[in-house]
VMD Tcl script that draws the C-alpha trace (Angstrom):
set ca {
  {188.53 -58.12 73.87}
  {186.07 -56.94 76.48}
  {185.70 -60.05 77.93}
  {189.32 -59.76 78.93}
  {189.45 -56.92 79.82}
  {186.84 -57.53 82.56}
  {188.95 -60.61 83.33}
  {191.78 -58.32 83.94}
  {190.04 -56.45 86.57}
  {188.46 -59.26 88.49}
  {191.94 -60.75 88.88}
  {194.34 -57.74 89.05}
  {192.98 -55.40 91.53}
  {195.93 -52.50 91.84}
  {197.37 -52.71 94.96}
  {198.17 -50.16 97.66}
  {202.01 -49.26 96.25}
  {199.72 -48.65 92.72}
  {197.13 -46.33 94.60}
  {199.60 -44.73 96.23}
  {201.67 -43.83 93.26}
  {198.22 -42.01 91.31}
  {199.51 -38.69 91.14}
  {200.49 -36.00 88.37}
  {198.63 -34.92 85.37}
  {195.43 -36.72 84.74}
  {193.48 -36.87 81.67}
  {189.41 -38.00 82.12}
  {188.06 -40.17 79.23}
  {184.94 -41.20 78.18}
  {184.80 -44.84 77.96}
  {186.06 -47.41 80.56}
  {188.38 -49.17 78.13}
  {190.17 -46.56 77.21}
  {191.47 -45.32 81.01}
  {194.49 -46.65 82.58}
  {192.66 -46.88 86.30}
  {189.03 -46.64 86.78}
  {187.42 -45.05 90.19}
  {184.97 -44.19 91.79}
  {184.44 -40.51 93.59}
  {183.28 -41.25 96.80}
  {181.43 -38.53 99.15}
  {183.03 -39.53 102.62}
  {186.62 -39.08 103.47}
  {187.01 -41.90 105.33}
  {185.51 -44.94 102.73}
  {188.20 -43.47 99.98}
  {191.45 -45.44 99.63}
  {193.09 -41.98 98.30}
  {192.21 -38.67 98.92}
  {192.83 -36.27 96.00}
  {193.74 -32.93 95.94}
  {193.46 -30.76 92.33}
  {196.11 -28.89 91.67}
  {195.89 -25.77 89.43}
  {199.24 -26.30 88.21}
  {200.93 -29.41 86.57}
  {204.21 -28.28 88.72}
  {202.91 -29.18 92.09}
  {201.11 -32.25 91.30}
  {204.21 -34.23 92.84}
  {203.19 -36.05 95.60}
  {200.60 -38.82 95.95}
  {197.11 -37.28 96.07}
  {198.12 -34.49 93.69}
  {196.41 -34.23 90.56}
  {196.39 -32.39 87.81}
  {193.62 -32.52 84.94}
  {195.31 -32.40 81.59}
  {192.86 -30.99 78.41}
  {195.49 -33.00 76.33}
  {195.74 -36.92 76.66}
  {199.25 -36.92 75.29}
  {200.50 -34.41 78.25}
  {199.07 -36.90 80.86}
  {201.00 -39.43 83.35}
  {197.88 -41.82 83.09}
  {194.00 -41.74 82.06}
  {191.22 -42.00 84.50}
  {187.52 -42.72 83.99}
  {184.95 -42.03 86.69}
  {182.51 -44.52 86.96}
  {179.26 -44.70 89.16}
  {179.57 -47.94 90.22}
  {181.56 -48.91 93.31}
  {181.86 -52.54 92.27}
  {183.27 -51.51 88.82}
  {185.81 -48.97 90.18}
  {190.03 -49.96 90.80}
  {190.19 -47.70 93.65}
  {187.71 -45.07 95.61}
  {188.90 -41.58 95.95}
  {187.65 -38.74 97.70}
  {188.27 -34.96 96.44}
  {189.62 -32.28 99.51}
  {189.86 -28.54 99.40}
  {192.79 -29.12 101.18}
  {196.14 -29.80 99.80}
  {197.58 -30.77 103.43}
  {194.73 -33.80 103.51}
  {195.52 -35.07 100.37}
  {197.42 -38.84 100.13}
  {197.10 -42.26 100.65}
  {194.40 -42.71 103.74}
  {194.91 -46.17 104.33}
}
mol new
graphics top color blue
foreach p $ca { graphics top sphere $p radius 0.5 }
foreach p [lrange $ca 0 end-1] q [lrange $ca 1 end] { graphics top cylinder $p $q radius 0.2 }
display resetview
């Protein structure tokens, strides 16, 4: 089962559209096989394929870039794990103070 799953993310990288549509109520995991997209928080804006804003309410997450961090897993839109590898990640995000900056950078 791991093995595939590793094969999975070798071959299937998430494309742009995917990246783009990250956005609602987000619920961090523990362990890489259970998340839906795996990334990596980056310290620069400008090597992040998304920048993220976090909302405080699950209302205004709407818009890609808008997150919202769920305490439940069965109120979240998808499951994220953070990773501290680059190489392992789907996608790189960066986190703003700054809901205007917030959105697909590239």
């Amino acid at each position: 089962m791991w093995l595939l799953i590793v094969t999975f993310h070798l071959f299937f990288t998430p494309s742009q559209a995917l990246i783009c549509q990250a956005y609602g109520s987000v619920y961090e995991v523990e362990k890489a096989y259970l998340a839906d997209l795996i990334v990596y928080k980056e310290l620069s804006e400008s090597a992040a394929d998304i920048v993220v804003y976090e909302q405080q309410n699950r209302l205004y997450a709407d818009k890609p870039g808008m997150w919202y961090f769920e305490e439940k897993k069965d109120f979240a839109r998808f499951k994220i794990y953070f990773t501290h590898k680059k190489s392992e990640a789907d996608f790189i995000i960066y986190f703003t103070e700054f809901e205007s900056f917030a959105g697909c950078s590239r």
